[in-house]
ROKOL-658419 format. One record per residue: x, y, z of N, C-alpha, C in turn; residue in one letter. Coordinates in steps of 0.02 Angstrom, whole numbers, padded with zeros to 5 digits, always signed. Each point is the difference from the previous one (the first is absolute). Layout:
XYZXYZXYZA ...
END
This chain:
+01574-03543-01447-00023-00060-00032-00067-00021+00032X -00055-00015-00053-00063-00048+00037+00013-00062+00032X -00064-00017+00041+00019-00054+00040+00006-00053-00072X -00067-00017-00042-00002-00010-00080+00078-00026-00020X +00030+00052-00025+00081-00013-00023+00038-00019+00051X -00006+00008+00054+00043-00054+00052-00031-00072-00014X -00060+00007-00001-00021-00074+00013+00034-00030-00087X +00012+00029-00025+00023-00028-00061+00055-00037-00023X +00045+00068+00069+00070-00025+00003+00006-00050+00039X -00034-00025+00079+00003-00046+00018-00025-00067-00031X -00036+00017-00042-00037-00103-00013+00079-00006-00059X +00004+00044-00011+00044+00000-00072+00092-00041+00010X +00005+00012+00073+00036-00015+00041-00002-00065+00029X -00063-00014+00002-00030-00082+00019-00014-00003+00062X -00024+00066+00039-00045+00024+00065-00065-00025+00017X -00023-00024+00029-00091-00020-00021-00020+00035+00057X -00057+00014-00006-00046+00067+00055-00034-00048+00037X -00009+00031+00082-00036-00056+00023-00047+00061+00032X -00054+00021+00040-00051+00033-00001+00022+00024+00076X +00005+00068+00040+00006-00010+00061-00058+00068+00022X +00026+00013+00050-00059+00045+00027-00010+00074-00026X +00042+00059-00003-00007+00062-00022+00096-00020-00053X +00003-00047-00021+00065-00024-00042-00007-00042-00038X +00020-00016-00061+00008-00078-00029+00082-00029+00031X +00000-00043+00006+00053-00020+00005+00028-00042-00026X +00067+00028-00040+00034-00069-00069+00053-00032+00002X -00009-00066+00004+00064-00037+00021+00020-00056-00065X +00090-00008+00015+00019-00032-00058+00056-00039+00065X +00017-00064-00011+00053-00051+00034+00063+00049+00004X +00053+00024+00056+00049-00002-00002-00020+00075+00012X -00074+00050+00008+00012+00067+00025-00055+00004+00061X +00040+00036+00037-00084+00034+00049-00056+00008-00013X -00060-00008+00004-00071+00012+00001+00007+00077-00021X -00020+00036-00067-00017+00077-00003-00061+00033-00001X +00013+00053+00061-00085+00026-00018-00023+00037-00035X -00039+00019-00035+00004+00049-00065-00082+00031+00022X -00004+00068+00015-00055+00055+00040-00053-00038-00057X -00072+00018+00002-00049-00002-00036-00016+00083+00007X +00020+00032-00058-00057+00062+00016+00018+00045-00101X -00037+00022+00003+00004+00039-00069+00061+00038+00002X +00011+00014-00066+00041+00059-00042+00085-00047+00024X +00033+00034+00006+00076+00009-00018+00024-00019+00095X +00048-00055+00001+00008-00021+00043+00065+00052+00033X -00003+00005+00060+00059+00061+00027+00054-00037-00006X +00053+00050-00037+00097-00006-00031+00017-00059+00074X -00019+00022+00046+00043-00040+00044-00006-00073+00023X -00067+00001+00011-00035-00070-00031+00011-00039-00044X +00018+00031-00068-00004-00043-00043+00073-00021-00017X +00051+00051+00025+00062-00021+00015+00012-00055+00039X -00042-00018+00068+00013-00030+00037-00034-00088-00042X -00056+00012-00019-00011-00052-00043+00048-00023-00053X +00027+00042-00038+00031-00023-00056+00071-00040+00052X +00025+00049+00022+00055-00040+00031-00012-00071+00060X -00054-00010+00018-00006-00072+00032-00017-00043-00041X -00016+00020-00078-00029-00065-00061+00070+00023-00041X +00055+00005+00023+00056+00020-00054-00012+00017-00056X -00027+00058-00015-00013+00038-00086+00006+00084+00018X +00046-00007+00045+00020+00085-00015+00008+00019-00057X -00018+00046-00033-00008+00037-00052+00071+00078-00013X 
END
């Protein structure tokens, strides 16, 4: 998955992006702060596992 279609799934979720250093980082009331990489192409399976499951939208 792109960072793009994550970011899609998170606002979609009601996530808002806040700007951090080599990360954005997106937070919603009631979850942990998530960091989501900045870098091109297709984010690595394990990563994005680890994202989906701290914004609860396992797939």
């Amino acid at each position: 998955m792109t960072k793009q279609n994550l970011e899609k799934l998170l606002k979609q979720a009601g996530f808002e992006k806040h700007a951090g250093g080599r990360h954005d980082i997106w937070t919603k009331s009631g979850f942990p702060p998530i960091p989501v990489p900045r870098h091109k192409g297709d984010i690595p399976k394990g990563t994005l596992n680890s994202i989906l499951k701290a914004a609860k939208l396992e797939h």
